[in-house]
VONULO-276347 format. One line per 10 residues: number of its first residue (from 1); their letters; for each residue x, y, z of C-alpha. Coordinates in steps of 0.2 Angstrom, whole numbers, plus 2048, in hexadecimal, padded with zeros to 3 digits. Layout:
// residues N
NUM = A = X/Y/Z  ...
END
This chain:
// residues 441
1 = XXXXXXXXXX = 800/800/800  805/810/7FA  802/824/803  801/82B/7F1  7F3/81F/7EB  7EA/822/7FA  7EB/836/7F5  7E5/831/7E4  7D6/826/7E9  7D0/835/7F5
11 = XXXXXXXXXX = 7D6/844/7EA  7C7/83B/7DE  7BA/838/7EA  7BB/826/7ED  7B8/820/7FD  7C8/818/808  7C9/806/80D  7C9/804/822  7DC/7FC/81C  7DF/80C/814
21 = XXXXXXXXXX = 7DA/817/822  7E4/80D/82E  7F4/80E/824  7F5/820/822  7F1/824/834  7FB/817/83E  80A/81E/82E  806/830/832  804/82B/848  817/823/846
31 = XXXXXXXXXX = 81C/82F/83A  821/825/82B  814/82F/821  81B/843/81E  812/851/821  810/859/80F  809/847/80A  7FB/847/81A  7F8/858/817  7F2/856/805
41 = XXXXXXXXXX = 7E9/847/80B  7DF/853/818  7DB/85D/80A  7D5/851/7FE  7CA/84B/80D  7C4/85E/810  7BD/85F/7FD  7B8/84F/7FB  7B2/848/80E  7B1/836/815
51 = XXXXXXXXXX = 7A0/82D/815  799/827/825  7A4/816/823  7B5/81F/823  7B2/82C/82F  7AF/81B/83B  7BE/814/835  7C7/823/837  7C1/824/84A  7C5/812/84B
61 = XXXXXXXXXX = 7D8/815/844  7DA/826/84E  7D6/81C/861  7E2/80C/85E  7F2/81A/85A  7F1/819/86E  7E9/813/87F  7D6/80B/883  7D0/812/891  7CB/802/89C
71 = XXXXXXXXXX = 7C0/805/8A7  7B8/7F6/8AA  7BA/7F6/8BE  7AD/802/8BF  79E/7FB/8C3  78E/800/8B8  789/809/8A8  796/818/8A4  78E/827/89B  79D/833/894
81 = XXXXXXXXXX = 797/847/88F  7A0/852/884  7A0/863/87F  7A7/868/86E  7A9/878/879  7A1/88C/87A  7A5/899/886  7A0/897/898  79C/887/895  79E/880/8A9
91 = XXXXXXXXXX = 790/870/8A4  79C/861/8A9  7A0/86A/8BA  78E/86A/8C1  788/85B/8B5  794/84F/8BC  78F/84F/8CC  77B/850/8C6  77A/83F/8BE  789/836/8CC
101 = XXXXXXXXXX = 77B/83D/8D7  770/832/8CF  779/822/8D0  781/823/8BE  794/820/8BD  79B/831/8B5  7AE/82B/8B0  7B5/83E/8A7  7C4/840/89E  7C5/851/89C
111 = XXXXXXXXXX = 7D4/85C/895  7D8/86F/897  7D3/87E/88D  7DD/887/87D  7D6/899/879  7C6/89F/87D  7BB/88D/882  7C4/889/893  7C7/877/899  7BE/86E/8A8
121 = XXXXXXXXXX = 7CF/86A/8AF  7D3/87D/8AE  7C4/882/8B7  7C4/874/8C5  7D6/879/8C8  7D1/88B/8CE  7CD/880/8E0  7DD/87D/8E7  7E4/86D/8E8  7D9/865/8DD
131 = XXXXXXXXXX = 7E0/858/8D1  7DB/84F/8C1  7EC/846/8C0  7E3/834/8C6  7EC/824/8C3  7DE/818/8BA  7DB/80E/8CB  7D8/820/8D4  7CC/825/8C6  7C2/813/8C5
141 = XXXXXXXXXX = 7C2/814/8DA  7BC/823/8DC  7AF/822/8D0  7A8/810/8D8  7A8/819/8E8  79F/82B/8E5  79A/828/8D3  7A5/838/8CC  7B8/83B/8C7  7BF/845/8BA
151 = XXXXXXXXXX = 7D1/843/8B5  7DD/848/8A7  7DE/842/896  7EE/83B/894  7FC/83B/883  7F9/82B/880  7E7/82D/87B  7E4/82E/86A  7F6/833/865  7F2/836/852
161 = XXXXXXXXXX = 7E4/842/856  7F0/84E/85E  7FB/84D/84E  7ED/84D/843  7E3/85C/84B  7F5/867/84C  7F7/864/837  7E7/869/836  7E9/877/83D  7F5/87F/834
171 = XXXXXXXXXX = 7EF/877/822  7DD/87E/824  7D5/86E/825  7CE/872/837  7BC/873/830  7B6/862/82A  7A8/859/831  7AF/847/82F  7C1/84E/837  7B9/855/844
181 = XXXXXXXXXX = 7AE/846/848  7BC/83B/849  7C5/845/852  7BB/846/862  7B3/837/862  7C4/82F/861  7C9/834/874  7B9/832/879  7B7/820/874  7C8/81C/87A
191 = XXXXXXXXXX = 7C1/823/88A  7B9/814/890  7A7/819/894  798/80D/88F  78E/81C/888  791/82E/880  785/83F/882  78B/84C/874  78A/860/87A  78D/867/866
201 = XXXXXXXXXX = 78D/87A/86B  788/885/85B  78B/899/85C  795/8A8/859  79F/89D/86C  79D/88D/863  7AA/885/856  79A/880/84A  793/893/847  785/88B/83D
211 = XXXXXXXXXX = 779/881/845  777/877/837  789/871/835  787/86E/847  777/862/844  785/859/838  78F/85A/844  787/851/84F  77F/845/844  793/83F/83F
221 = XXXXXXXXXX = 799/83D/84F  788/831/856  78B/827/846  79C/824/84D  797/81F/85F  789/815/85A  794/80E/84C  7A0/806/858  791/801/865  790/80D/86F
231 = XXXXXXXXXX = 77F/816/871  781/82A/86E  776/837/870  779/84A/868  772/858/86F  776/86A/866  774/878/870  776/88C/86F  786/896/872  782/8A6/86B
241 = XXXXXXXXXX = 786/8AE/87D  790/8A5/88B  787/897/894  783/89D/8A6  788/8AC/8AD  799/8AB/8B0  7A9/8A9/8A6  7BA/8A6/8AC  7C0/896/8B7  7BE/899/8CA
251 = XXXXXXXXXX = 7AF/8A3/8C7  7A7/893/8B9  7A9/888/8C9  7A0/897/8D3  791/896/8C7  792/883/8C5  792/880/8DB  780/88D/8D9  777/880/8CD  77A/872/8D8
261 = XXXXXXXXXX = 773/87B/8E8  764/882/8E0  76A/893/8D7  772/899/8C8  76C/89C/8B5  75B/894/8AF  769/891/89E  776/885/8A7  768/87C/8AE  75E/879/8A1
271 = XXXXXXXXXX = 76F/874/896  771/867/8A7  760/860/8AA  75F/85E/896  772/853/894  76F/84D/8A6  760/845/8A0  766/83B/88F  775/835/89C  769/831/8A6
281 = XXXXXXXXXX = 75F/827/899  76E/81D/891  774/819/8A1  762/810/8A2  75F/819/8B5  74D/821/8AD  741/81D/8A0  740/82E/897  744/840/894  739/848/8A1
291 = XXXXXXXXXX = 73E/83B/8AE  74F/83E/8AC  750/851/8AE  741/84C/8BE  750/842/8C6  75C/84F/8C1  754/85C/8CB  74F/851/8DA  761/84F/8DE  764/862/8DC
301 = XXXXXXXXXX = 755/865/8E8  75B/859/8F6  76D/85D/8F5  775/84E/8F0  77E/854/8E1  784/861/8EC  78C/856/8F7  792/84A/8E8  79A/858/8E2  7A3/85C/8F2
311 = XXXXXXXXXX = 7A9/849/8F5  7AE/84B/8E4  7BA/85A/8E7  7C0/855/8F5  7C5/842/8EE  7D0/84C/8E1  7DB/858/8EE  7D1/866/8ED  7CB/872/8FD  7B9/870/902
321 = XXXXXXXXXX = 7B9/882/90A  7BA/886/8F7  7A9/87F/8F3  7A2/884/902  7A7/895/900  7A8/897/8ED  7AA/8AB/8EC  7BB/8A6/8F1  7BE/8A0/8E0  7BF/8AE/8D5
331 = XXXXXXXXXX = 7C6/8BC/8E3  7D1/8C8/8D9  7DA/8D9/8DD  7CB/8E2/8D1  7B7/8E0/8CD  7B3/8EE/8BE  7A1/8EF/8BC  79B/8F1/8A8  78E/8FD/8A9  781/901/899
341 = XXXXXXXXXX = 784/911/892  76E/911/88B  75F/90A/88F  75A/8FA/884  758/8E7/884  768/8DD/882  768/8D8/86F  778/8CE/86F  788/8C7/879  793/8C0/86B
351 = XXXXXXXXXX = 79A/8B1/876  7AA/8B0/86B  7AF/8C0/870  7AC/8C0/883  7B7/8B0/882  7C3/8BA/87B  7C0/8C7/889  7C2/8BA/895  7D2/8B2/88D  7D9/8C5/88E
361 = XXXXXXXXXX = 7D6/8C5/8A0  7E1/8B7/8A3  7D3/8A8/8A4  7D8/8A0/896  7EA/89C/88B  7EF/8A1/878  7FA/890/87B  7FE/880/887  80C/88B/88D  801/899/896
371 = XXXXXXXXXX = 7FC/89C/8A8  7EA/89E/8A8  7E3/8AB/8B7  7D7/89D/8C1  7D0/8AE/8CA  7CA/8B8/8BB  7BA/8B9/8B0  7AA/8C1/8AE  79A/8C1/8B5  78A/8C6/8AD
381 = XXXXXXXXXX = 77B/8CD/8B7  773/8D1/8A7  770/8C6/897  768/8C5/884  755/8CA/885  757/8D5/898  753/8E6/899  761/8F1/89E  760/902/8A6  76F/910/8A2
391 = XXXXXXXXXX = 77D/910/8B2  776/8FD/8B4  783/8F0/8B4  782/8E3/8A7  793/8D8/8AD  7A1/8D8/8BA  7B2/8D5/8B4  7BD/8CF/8C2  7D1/8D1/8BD  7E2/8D2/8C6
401 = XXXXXXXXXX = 7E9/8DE/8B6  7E5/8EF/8B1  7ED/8EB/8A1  7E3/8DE/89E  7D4/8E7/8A3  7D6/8F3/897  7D8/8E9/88B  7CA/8DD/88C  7BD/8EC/890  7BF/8EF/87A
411 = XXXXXXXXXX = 7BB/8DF/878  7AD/8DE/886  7A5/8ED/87D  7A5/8E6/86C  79E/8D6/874  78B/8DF/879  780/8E7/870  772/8F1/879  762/8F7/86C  74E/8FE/870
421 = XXXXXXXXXX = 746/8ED/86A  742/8DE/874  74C/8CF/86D  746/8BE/873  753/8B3/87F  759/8A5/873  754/894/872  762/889/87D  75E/878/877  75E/877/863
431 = XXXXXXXXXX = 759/863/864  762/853/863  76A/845/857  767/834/85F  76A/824/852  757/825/84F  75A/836/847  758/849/84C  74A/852/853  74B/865/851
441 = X = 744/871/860
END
């Protein structure tokens, strides 16, 4: 078997043998294969795209360049959620503890944040002495015993993807359904878990802009779970402003401690009780939707996700006195209080850009090099759809640098767009992709 006839058969449509696939990615994983040949390959399949075939393959190929997640010594049905990542987006926080409370094992690999998006493990580091660097007996133990761990992905999880995704990036060949696909469900199937619940954010925060392409989305990467046996629900929902209230680390963990006792925004508990629910449903606990989000918000009443989300932190290092006192979190030398300059309804909060104001305050990194601010972000007393009077704060922006200040205040500005007419809230959940089909709402 040859690279160039492998170019050839794709630069003319045709469709690639599993053989085929497996050749040039265990070449390209062990670097037999150069770059200028797999980037033309990238290309061809840009243009040209896999069929559903292929793009299983391709998942298949990508998870045996590294480690299988085994975690078969932990006992019952093991439902995996994944975000394809927006702004403010603190879901696996609260939701962890929501459906362990329930009785589901929740086994998350997580990894940390690059630009704007944030990383679970960024923002659950803002607690001191907390840890996701778990040994797999640590992980499957604790998990048996409180039904909730969440630990680092580690290099040798689908190797190729790593190598795959950085010629991607610099051979604009990022943007391809079939690529994408493959590329998450790759480390989430070699995660382990027994079932898989799909959070496809679309959104001026979200990497699909267009919800369509985010329905396609979504529709690839069930074919793939499914494809392999493992049962895979995707739900698609809004990120045309951050998710919550809050953006940051410390202060995501803030808003996240709030759902589970009661309070917080109507958004990130709707997002919850909706992906808690299919969880909840796959793992076979409840008989349907309603009764799921029922259960959901039964343990947020009585307190027991609460208190699985303290055994939780505490399991991993961190200091309880945090989660009891969470304002502690996200203490910083300044809070700056963003005032409107007019009366009007909030018409827009471009997510992308209050990412990037958060990233300028230090929450976030430009690369895996940077030290991210655990104590800064943003707050938002105010969202789309509310009325706002002048000298009325819309959001609190808490920094440790002027500089910084300033500089994210431009982009803050940009970011919210104040007008006379009422503009409706927007719609959170867009609908879901299960193996059956979709179902817009």
């Amino acid at each position: 078997m040859e690279m160039i006839d492998i170019l050839y058969k794709k630069r003319n449509g045709e469709a690639l043998t599993k053989e085929e696939i497996n050749y040039f990615v265990q070449g390209y994983n062990e670097e037999r294969i150069p770059d200028y040949q797999m980037s033309a390959l990238l290309m061809a399949i840009y243009f040209k795209g896999m069929n559903k075939t292929e793009t299983v393959n391709l998942t298949n190929a990508i998870i045996d360049s590294g480690d299988r997640i085994d975690l078969s010594m932990i006992e019952g049905l093991k439902v995996d959620k994944h975000s394809t990542g927006g702004v403010g987006d603190k879901t696996t926080i609260a939701l962890g503890a929501l459906v362990a409370a329930n009785n589901v094992p929740v086994a998350k690999l997580s990894g940390r944040g690059l630009g704007h998006t944030g990383g679970t493990i960024d923002k659950l580091e803002a607690i001191p002495g907390f840890s996701a660097d778990l040994s797999i007996e640590k992980f499957s133990e604790q998990v048996n015993k409180i039904k909730f761990s969440l630990g680092g992905q580690t290099k040798d999880l689908a190797p190729a993807d790593k190598k795959l995704y950085a010629l991607r990036d610099v051979t604009a060949t990022i943007d391809n359904i079939s690529l994408i696909a493959s590329s998450v469900m790759s480390k989430k199937l070699a995660s382990g878990a027994d079932r898989i619940v799909l959070d496809v954010k679309t959104g001026s925060g979200a990497f699909m802009k267009d919800i369509d392409q985010a329905f396609t989305l979504g529709r690839a990467m069930v074919d793939i779970g499914n494809g392999v046996g493992k049962d895979t629900v995707a739900i698609v929902t809004d990120m045309e402003q951050p998710l919550g209230n809050t953006i940051g680390n410390g202060i995501e963990v803030r808003e996240a401690i709030e759902l589970l006792k009661g309070q917080g925004s109507k958004d990130l508990l709707e997002i919850c009780r909706y992906l808690g629910s299919y969880m909840l449903l796959l793992a076979e606990k409840v008989s349907s939707l309603k009764e799921g989000m029922e259960k959901i918000q039964e343990v947020i009443d009585n307190g027991k996700a609460f208190k699985v989300f303290k055994d939780f932190v505490k399991s991993q290092g961190g200091d309880i006195k945090y989660i009891d006192q969470p304002e502690l979190l996200h203490q910083t030398k300044g809070v700056y209080e963003y005032k409107a300059t007019k009366d009007g309804y909030i018409h827009q909060i471009d997510a992308e850009l209050i990412g990037k104001c958060a990233l300028t305050l230090g929450a976030g990194r430009l690369d895996k090099s940077t030290e991210i601010d655990h104590r800064v972000g943003l707050d938002f007393l105010k969202k789309i759809g509310s009325f706002i009077s002048k000298g009325e704060t819309i959001v609190k922006v808490y920094y440790n640098d002027n500089n910084k200040l300033n500089d994210s205040l431009g982009l803050l500005e940009k970011s919210l767009e104040i007008s006379d007419g009422f503009r409706t809230v927007p719609k959170i959940i867009h609908g879901v992709v299960t193996k059956e089909g979709e179902k817009r709402l």
